[in-house]
LOGUBA-595934 format. One record per atom (N, C-alpha, C): chain; atom name; z, x, y. Coordinates in steps of 0.1 Angstrom, whole numbers, plus 5000, padded with zeros to 4 digits. Each point is the difference from the previous one (the first is absolute). Example, Ala and Ser with C-alpha at 12.3 -4.5 7.8 and 13.67 -1.06 7.14 Angstrom:
LOGUBA-595934
SITE  ch  at    up  east  north
SITE   A   N  5078  5132   4943
SITE   A  CA  5000  4991   5012
SITE   A   C  5000  5009   5012
SITE   A   N  4993  4996   5011
SITE   A  CA  5000  5009   5011
SITE   A   C  5008  4992   5011
end
This chain:
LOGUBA-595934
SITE  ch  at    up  east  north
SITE   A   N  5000  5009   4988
SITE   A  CA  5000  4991   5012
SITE   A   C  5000  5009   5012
SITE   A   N  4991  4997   5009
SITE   A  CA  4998  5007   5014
SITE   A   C  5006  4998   5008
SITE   A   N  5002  5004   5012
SITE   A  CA  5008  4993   5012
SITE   A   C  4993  5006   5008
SITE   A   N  4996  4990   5016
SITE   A  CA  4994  5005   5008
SITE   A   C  5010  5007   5008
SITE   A   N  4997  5008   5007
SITE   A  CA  5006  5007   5012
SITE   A   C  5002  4994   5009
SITE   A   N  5011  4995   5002
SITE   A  CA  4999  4993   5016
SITE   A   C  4993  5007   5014
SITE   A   N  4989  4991   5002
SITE   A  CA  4994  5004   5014
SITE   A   C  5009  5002   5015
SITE   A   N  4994  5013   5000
SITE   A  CA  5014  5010   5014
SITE   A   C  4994  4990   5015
SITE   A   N  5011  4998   5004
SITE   A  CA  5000  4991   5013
SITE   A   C  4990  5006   5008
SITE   A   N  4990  4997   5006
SITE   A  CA  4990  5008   5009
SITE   A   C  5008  5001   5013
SITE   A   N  5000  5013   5002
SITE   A  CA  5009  5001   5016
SITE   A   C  4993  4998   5011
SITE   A   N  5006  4994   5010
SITE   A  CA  4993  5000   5013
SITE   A   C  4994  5011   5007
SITE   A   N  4988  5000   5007
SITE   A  CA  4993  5010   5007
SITE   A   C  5009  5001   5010
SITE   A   N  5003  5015   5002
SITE   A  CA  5010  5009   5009
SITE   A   C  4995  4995   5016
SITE   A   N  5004  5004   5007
SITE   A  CA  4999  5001   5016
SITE   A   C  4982  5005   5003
SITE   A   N  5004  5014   4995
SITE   A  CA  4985  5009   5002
SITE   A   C  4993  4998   4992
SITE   A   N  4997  4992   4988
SITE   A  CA  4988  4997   4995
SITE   A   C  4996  4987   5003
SITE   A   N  5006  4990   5006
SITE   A  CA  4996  4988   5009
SITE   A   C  4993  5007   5010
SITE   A   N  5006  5006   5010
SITE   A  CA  4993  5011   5009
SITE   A   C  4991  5004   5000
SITE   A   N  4998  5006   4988
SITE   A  CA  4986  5006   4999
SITE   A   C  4992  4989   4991
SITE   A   N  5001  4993   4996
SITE   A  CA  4995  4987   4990
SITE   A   C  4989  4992   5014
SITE   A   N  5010  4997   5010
SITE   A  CA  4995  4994   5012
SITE   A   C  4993  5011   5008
SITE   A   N  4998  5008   4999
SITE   A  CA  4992  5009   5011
SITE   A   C  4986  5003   4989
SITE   A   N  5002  5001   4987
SITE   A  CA  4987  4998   4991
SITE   A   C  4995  4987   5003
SITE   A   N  5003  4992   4997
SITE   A  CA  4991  4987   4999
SITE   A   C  5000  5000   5014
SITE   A   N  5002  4998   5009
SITE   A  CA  4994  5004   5012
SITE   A   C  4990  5006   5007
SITE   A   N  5001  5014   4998
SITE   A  CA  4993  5012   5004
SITE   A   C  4991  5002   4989
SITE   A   N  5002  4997   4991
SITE   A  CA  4988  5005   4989
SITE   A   C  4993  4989   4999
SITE   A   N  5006  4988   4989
SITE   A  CA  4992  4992   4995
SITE   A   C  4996  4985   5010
SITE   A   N  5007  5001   5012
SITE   A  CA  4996  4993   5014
SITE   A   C  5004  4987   4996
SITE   A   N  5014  4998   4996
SITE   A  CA  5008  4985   5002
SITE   A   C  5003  5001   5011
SITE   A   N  5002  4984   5003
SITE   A  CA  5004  4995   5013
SITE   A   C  5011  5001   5006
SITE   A   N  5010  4999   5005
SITE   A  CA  5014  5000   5002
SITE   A   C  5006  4991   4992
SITE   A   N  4993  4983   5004
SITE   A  CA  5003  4992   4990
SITE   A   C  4997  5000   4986
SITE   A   N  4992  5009   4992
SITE   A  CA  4998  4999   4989
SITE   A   C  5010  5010   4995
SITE   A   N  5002  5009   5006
SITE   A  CA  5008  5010   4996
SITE   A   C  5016  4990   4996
SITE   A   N  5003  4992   5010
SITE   A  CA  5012  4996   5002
SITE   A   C  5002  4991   4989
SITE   A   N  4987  4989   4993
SITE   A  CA  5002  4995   4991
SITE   A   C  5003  5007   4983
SITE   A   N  4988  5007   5003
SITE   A  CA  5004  5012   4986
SITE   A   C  5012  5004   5000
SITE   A   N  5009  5009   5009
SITE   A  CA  5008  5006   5001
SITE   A   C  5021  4991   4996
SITE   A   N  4993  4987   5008
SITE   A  CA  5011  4987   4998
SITE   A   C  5008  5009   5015
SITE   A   N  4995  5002   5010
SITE   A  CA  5006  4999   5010
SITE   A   C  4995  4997   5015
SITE   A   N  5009  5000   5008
SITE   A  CA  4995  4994   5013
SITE   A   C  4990  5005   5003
SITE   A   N  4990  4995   5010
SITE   A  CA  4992  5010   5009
SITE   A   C  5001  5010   5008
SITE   A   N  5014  4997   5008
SITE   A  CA  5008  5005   5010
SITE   A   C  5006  5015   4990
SITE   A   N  5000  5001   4990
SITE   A  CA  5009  5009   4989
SITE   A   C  4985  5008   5001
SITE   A   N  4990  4992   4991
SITE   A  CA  4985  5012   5003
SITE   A   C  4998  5008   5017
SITE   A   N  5004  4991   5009
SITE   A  CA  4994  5008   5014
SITE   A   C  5008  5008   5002
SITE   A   N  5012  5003   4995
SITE   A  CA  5009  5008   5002
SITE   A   C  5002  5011   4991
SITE   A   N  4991  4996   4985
SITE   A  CA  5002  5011   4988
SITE   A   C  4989  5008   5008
SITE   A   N  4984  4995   5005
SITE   A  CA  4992  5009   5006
SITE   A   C  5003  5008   5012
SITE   A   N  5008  4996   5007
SITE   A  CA  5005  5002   5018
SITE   A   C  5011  5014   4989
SITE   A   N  5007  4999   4993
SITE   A  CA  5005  5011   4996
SITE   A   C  4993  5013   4992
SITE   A   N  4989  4999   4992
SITE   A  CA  4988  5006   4995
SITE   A   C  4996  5007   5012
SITE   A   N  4997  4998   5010
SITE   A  CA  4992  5010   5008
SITE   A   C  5011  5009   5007
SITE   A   N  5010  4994   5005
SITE   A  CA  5015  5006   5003
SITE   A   C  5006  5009   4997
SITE   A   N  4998  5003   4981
SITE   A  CA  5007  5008   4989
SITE   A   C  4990  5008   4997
SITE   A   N  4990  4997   5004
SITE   A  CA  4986  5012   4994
SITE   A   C  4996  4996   4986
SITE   A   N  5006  4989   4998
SITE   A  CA  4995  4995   4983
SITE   A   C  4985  4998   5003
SITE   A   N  4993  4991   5011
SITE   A  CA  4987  4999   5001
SITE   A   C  4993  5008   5012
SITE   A   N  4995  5007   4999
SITE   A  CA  4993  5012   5010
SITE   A   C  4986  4995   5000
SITE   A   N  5000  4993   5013
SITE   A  CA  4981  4999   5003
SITE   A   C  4992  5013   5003
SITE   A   N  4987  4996   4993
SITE   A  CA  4991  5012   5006
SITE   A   C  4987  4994   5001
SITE   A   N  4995  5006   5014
SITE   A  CA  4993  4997   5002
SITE   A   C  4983  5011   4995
SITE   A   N  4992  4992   4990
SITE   A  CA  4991  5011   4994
SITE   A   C  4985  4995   5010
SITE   A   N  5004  5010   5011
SITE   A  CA  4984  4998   5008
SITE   A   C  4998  5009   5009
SITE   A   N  4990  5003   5004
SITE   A  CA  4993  5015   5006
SITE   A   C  5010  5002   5014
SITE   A   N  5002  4989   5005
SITE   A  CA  5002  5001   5016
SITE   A   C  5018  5000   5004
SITE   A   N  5006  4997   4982
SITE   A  CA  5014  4994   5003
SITE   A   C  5006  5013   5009
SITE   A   N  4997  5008   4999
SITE   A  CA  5000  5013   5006
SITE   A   C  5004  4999   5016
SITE   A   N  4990  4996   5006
SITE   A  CA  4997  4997   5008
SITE   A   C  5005  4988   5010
SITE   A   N  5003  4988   4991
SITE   A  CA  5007  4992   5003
SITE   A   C  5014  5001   5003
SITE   A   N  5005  5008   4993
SITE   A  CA  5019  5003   4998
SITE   A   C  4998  5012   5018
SITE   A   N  4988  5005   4999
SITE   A  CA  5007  5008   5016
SITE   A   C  4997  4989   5008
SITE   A   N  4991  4993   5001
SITE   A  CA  4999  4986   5014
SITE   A   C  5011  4992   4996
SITE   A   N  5003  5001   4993
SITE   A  CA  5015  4989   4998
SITE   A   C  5014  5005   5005
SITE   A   N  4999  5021   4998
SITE   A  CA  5008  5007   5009
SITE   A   C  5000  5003   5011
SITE   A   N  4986  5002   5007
SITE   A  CA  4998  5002   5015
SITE   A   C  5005  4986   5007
SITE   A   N  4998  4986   4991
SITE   A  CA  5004  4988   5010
SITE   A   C  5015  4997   5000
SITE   A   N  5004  5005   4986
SITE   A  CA  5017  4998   5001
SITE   A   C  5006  5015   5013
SITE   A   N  4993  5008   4997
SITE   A  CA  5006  5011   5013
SITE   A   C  4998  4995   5008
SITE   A   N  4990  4998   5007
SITE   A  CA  4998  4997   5016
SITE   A   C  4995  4986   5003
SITE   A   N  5006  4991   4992
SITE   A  CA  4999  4986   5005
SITE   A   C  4986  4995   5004
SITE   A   N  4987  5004   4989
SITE   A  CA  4990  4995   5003
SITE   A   C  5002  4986   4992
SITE   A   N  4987  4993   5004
SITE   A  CA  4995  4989   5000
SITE   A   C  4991  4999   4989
SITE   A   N  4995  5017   4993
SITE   A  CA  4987  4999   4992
SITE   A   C  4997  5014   5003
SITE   A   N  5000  5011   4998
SITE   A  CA  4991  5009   4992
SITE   A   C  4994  5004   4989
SITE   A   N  4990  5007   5003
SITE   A  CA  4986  5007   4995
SITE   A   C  5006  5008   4990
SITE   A   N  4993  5005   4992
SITE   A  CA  5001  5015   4995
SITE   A   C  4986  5002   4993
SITE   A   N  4991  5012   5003
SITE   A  CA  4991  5001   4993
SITE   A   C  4997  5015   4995
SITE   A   N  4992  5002   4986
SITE   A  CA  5002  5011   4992
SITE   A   C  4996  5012   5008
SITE   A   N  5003  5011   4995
SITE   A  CA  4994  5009   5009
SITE   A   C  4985  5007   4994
SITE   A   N  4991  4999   5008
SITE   A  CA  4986  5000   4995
SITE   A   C  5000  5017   4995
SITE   A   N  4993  5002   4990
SITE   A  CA  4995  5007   4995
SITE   A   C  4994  5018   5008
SITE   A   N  4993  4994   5014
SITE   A  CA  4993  5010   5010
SITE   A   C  5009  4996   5011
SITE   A   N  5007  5007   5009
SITE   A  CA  5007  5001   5007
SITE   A   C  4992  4987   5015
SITE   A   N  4986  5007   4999
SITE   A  CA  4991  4994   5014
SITE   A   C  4998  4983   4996
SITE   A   N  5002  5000   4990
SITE   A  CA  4999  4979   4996
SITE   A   C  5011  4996   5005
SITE   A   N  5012  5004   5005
SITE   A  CA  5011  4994   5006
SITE   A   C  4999  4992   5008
SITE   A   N  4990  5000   5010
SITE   A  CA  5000  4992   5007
SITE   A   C  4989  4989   4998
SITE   A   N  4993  5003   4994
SITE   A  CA  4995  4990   4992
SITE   A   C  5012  4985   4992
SITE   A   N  5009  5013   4992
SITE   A  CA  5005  4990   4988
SITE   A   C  5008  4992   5009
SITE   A   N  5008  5004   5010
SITE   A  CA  5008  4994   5011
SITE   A   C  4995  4988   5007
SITE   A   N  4986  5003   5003
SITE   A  CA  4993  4986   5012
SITE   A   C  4994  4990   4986
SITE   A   N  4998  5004   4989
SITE   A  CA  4998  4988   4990
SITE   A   C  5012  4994   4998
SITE   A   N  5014  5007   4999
SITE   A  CA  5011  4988   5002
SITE   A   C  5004  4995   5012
SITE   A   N  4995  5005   5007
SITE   A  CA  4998  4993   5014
SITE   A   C  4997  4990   5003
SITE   A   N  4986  5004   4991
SITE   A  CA  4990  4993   5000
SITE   A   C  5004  4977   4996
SITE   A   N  5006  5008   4986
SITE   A  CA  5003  4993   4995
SITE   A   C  5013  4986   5004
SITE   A   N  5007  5008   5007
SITE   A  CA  5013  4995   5007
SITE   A   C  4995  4986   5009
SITE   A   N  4991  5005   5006
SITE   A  CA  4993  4995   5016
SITE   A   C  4994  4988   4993
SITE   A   N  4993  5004   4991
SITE   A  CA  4994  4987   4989
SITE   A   C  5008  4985   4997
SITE   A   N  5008  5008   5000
SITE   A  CA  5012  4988   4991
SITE   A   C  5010  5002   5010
SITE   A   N  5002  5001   5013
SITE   A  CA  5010  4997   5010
SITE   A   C  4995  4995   5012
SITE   A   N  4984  5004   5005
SITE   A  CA  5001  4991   5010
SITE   A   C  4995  4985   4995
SITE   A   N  4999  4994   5011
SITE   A  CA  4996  4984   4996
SITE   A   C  5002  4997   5019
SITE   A   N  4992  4983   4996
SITE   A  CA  4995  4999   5013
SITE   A   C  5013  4993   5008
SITE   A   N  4995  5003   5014
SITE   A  CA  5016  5001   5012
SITE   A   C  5003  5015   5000
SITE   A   N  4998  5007   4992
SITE   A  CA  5011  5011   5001
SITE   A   C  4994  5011   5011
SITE   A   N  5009  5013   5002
SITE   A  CA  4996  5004   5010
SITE   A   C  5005  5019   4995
SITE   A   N  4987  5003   5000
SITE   A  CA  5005  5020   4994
SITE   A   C  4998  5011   5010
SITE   A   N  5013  5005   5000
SITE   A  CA  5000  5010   5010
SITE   A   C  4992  5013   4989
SITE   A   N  4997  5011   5005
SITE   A  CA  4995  5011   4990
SITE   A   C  4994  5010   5012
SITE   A   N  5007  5015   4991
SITE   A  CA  4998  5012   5013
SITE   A   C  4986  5008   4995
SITE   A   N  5002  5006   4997
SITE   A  CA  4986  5013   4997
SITE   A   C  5001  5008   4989
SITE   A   N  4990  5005   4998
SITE   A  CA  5002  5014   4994
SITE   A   C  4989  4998   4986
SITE   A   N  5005  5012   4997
SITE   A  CA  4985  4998   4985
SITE   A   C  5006  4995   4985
SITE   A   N  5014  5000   5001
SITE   A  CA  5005  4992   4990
SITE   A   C  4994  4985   5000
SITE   A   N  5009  4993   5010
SITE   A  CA  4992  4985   5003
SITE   A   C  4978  5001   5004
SITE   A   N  5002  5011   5004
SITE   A  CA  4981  4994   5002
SITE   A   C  4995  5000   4984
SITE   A   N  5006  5008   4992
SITE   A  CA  4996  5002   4989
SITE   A   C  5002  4983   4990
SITE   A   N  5008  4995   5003
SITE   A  CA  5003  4981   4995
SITE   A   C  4985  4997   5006
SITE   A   N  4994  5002   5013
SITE   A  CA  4987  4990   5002
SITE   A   C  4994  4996   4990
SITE   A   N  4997  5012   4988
SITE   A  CA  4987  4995   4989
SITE   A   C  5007  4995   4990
SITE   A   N  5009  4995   5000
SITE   A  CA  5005  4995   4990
SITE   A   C  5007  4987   5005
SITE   A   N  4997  4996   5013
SITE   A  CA  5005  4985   4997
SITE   A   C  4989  4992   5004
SITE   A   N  5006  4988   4993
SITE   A  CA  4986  4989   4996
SITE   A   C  5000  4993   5013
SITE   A   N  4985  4997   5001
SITE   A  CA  4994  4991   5015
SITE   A   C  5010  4987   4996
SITE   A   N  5004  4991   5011
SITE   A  CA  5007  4990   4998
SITE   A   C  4999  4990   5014
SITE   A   N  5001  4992   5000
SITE   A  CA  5000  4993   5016
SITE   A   C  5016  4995   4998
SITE   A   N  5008  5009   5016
SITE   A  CA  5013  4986   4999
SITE   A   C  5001  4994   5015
SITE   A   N  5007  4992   4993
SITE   A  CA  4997  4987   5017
SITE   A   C  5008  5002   5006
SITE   A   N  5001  5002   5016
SITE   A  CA  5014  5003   5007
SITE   A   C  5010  5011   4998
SITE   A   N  4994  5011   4998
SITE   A  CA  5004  5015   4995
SITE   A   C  4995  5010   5011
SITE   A   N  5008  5010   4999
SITE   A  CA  4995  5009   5013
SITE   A   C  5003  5013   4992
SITE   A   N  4993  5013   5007
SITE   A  CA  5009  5013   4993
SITE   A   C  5003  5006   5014
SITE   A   N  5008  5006   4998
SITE   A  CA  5006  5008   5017
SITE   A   C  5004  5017   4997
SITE   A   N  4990  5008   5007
SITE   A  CA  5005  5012   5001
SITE   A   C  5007  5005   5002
SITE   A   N  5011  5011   4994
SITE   A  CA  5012  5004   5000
SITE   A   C  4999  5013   5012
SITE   A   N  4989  5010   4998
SITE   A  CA  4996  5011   5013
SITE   A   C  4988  4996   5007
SITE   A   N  4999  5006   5006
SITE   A  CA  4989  5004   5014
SITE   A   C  4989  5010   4988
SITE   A   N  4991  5002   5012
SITE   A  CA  4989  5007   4997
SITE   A   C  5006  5017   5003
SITE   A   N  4988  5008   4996
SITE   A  CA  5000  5011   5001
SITE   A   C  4986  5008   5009
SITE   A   N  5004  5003   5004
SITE   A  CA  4981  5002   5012
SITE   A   C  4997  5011   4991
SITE   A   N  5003  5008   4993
SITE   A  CA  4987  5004   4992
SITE   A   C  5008  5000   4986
SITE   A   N  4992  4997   4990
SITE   A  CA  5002  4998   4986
SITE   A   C  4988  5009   4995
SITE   A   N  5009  5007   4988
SITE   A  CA  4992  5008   4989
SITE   A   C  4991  4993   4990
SITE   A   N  5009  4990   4992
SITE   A  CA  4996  4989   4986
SITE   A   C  5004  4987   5004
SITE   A   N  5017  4998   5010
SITE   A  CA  5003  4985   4994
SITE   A   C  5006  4992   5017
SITE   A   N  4996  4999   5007
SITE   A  CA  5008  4996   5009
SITE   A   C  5009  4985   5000
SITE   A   N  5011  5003   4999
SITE   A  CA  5014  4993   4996
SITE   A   C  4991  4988   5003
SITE   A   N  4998  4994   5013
SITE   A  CA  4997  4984   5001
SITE   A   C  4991  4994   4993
SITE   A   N  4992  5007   4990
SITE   A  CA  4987  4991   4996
SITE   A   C  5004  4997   4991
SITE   A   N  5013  4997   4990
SITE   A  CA  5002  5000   4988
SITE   A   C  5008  4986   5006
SITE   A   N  5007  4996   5008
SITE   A  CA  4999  4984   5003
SITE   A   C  4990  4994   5002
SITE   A   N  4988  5001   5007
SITE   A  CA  4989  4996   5000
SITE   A   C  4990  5000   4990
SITE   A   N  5003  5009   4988
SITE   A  CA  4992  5000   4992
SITE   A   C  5010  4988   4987
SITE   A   N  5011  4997   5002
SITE   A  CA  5007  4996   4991
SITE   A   C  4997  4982   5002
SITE   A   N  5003  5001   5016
SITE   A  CA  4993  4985   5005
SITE   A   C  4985  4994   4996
SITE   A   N  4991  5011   4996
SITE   A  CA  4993  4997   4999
SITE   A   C  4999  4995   4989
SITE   A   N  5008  5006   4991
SITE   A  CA  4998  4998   4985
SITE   A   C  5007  4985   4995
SITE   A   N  5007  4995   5011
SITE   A  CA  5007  4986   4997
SITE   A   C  4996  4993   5010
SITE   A   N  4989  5000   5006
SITE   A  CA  4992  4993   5012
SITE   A   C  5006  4994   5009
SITE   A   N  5012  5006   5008
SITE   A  CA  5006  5001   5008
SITE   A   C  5003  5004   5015
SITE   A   N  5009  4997   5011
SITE   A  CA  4996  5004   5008
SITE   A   C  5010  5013   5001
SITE   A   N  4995  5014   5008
SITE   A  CA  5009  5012   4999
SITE   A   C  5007  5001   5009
SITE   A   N  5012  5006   5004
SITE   A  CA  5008  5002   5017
SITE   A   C  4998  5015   5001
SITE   A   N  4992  5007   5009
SITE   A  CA  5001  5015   5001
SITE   A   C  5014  5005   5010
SITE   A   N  5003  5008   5000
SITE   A  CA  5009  5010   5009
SITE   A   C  4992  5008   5008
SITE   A   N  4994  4994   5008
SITE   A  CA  4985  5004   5007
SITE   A   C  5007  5013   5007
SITE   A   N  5010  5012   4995
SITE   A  CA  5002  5009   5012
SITE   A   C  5003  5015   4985
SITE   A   N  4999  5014   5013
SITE   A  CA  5001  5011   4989
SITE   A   C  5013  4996   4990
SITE   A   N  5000  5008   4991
SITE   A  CA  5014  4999   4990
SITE   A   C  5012  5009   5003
SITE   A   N  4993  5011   5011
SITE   A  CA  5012  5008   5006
SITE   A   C  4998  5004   5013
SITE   A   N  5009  4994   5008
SITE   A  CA  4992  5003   5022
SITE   A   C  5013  5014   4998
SITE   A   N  4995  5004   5010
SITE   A  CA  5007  5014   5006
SITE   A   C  5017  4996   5009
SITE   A   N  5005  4987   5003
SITE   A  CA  5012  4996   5007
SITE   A   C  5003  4990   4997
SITE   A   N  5013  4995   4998
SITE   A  CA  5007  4988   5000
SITE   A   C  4994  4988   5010
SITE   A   N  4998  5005   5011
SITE   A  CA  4997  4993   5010
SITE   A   C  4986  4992   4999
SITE   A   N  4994  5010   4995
SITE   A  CA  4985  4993   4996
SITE   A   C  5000  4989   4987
SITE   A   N  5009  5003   4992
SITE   A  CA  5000  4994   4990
SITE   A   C  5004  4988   5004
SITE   A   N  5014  5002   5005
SITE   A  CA  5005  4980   5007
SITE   A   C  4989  4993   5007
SITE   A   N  4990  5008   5008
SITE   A  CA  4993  4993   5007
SITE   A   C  4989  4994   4992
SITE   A   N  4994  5006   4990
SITE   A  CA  4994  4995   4988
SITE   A   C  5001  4990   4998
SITE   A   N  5015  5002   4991
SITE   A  CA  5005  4988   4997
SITE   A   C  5004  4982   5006
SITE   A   N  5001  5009   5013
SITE   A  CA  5005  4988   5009
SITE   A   C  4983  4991   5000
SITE   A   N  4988  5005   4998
SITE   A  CA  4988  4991   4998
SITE   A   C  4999  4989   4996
SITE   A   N  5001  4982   5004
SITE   A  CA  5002  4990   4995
SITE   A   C  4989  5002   4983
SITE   A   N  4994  5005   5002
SITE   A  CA  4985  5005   4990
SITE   A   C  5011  4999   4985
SITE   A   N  5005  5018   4997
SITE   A  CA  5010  5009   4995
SITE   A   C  5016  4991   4999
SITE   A   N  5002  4990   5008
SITE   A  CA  5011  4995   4998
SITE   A   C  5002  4992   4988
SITE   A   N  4983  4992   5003
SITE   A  CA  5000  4990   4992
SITE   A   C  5000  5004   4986
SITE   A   N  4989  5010   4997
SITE   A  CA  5000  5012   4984
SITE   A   C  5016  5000   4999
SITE   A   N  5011  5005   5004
SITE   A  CA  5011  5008   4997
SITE   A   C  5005  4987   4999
SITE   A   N  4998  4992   5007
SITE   A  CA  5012  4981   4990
SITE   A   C  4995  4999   4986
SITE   A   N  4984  5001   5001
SITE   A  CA  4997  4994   4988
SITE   A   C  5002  5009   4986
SITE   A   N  5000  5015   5008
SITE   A  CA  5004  5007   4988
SITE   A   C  5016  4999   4996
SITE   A   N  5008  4994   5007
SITE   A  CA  5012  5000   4999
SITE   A   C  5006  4988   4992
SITE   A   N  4992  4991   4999
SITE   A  CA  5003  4986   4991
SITE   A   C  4987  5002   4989
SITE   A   N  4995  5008   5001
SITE   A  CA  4989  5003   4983
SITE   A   C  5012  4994   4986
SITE   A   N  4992  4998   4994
SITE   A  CA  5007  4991   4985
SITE   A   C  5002  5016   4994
SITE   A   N  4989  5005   5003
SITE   A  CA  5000  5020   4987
SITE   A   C  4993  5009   5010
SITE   A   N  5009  5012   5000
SITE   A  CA  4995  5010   5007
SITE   A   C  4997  5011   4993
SITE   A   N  4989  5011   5000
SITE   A  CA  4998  5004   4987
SITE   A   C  4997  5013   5008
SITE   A   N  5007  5012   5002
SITE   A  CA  4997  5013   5004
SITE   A   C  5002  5015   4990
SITE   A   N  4997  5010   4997
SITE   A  CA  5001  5011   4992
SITE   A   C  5013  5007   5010
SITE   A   N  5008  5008   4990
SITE   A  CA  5007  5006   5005
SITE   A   C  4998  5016   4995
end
């Protein structure tokens, strides 16, 4: 005559393997909170809190697998440092002389997807920004202006600072505001009187309420 073995009490799942029981079906096999909470025989509020502790304890470590996450974690440092709103980061090109290239295509790109019509862009000079010209798309906006940040230069080699509002205006069929005076006078005195030009007053309001002001440093 045989005798069965009495069947050993199945013990309850510990603290840490509910823990990690709930961060698998989660994270791996993509249950829901609620689904988790039915399978499991506990609250919902118990799952949002087994996951809220998972990322806390280092039991679940995201990673992000893509070319740019790189890149993303310093724009996410430069705005937590210095209280931006949204920075850039772009790779560093290959040939040193494309820099300013790779720069005016996210420039490029920025200007694309940030102006819109009403709005109003201040933007200074130089060959960083002239270099965005070929790379942003013709667009018409309605009630948009662009406003120069400097004056002209009486003689230019390659780029003279003011044409790169005008050429930007152009590119969004716009009207432009020039700084119709040099970028540097010889005296203080000349300079206030410049400025005091109803002409130059009106440029310096409207670059002063611009929605984005976009200059190289």
């Amino acid at each position: 005559m045989t005798t069965e073995k009495p069947r050993q009490a199945r013990l309850p799942m510990v603290s840490s393997d509910l823990t990690v029981k709930t961060a698998w079906l989660y994270y791996v096999e993509g249950f829901t909170q609620e689904q988790i909470a039915e399978k499991l025989d506990v609250s919902r509020v118990k799952v949002m809190r087994t996951l809220a502790s998972c990322t806390a304890e280092g039991i679940v470590v995201t990673m992000i697998n893509a070319p740019t996450a790189g890149q993303v974690a310093l724009e996410r440092e430069l705005e937590k440092r210095w209280g931006l709103n949204a920075a850039v980061v772009i790779p560093t090109p290959s040939a040193h002389d494309h820099l300013e290239k790779a720069i005016g295509h996210a420039v490029a790109a920025y200007l694309g997807e940030q102006m819109q019509d009403g709005m109003t862009l201040a933007i200074g000079g130089g060959a960083t920004l002239h270099a965005s010209l070929g790379f942003l798309a013709r667009r018409q906006l309605k009630h948009a202006c662009v406003v120069a940040l400097v004056g002209s230069l009486p003689h230019s080699q390659w780029i003279n600072p003011s044409i790169v509002a005008a050429k930007v205006a152009d590119v969004f069929e716009v009207d432009s505001y020039q700084i119709t005076a040099p970028v540097t006078v010889d005296n203080p005195s000349l300079r206030d009187l410049l400025w005091a030009q109803p002409t130059l007053q009106d440029v310096r309001q409207r670059a002063a309420a611009a929605d984005i002001a976009l200059l190289t440093v």
